[in-house]
Structures are given as structure tokens and as C-alpha cells.
N, C-alpha and C positions, 0 to 999 in steps of 0.2 A: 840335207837341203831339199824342202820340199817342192821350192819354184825356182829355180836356178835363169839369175838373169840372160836373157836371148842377145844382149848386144855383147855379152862375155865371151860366149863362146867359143871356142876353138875349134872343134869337129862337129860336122855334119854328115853321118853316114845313113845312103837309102839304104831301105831293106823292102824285099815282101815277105808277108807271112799270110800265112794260107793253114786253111784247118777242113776238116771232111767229119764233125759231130756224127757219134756211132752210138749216140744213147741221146736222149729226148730232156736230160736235165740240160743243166748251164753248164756249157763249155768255155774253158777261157784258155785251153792247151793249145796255144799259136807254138806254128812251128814258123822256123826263118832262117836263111841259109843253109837250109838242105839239115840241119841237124841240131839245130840249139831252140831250146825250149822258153817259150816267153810266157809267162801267166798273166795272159788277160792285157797283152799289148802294155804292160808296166813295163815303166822303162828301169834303169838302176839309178840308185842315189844319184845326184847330182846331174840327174839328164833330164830332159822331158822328150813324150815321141810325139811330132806332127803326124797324125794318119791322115793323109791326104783323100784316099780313098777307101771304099770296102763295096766288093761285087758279090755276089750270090748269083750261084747257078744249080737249078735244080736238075738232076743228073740223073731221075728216077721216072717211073712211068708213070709219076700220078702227080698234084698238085700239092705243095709242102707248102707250110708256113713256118715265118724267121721273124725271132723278134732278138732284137739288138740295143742291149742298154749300155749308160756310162755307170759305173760303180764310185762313191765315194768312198772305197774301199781299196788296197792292192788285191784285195781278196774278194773276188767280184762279190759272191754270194754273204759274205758277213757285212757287205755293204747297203747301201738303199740304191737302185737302179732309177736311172734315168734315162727314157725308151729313145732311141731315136729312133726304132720302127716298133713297131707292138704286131702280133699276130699277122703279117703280111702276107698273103698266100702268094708262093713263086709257081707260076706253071710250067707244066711237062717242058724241058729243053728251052725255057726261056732264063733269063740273067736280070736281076733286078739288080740296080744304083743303088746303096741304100744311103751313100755320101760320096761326093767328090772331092776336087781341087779348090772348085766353089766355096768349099762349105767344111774349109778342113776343122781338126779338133785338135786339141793341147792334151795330151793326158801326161801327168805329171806322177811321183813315183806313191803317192796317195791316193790315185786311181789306177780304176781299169776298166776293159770292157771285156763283155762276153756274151754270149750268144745263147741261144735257147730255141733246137727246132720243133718242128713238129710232128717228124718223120724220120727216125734214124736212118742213117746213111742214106737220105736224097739230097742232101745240100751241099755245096762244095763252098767256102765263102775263101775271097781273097781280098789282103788289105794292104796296101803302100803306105810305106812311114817311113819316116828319117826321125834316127836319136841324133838328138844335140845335144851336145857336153861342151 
């Protein structure tokens, strides 16, 4: 089930998942609850995840860019990307929005997203989602 209807639902569990990219290609290795691995914020068959939000903070002594796409893919990179930020440069110890609660996304188990920086190990990015099933 690709799109699983939202008024069906039974469970809705938050989660954060947060990643620290140590290499300059596409990362999609979300980590969430301390230990379980999510590729590219895809949820499992029959869920979809609401990410409410996604932060980046750049934790390094110089100025990093972060580009953040959605993948019509579960496999971000065998997919076509869709930027929600393209080449955004985050400065020394600031935190850039890249989405809120405003402005949440559906990803469903036919996408994903993933990340691409510019600077290995200067970026820290954090994202809030809740799987519904």
C-alpha cells in the first residue's frame, strides 16, 4: 500500500531522527530512537511519515552548505530529487529552518529524502515525524 488512507488509521507514533553526514555524497542513514535505522525518512509498507520539521546546524569553524531533496524513489539516489533547499550555505554556529510545522511533508513508502552537504562532518541536521499506520 503505497498511500494508506489517513482517516484509517490506528497509530500515530513521534519520533526524531537526526544524522551528522561524514562524507559529501547523499545521505539518507536517519537514525531514530537511539538505534534503529531509517533510509531516507521512508516509512514501512502501509504507513506514511508526516516530518513536521528538519533543523541544521552547522557545528564546524567555517560556513557549510546543505541541500535537501524529496526522492520519488525509497532509494533516494535511484530516484529524481525534488530540492527543498539547493546549495544553502549554514554559517559558523548558526541553525538554519529548512521546514516546519507550517509547511509539513507526507512521505510515503515510494519516497524519501536525503541530504547532500558540503563539508563532511560540519552539519548536524534534525527532523520530527510521526509514522501513521
Amino acid at each position: 500500500m503505497a498511500n494508506p488512507n489517513l482517516q484509517s488509521s490506528s497509530t500515530i507514533y513521534g519520533n526524531t531522527a537526526y544524522i551528522a553526514p561524514s562524507t559529501t555524497s547523499v545521505d539518507v542513514a536517519w537514525t531514530y530512537n537511539g538505534s534503529t535505522s531509517l533510509t531516507g525518512l521512508t516509512p514501512a509498507s502501509g504507513a506514511v511519515n508526516k516530518v513536521n520539521s528538519m533543523l541544521v546546524s552547522n557545528v564546524s569553524g567555517a560556513a557549510a552548505t546543505i541541500t535537501v531533496g524529496v526522492s520519488n524513489n525509497p532509494t533516494y539516489a535511484s530516484g529524481t530529487a525534488y530540492y527543498l533547499a539547493y546549495q544553502i550555505a549554514v554559517p559558523i554556529g548558526a541553525t538554519l529552518i529548512v521546514f516546519d510545522k507550517t509547511t509539513p511533508l507526507y512521505i510515503t513508502e515510494n519516497q524519501s529524502i536525503g541530504v547532500i552537504v558540503g563539508t563532511a562532518s560540519a552539519l548536524n541536521i534534525i527532523a520530527s515525524f510521526e509514522v501513521i499506520n
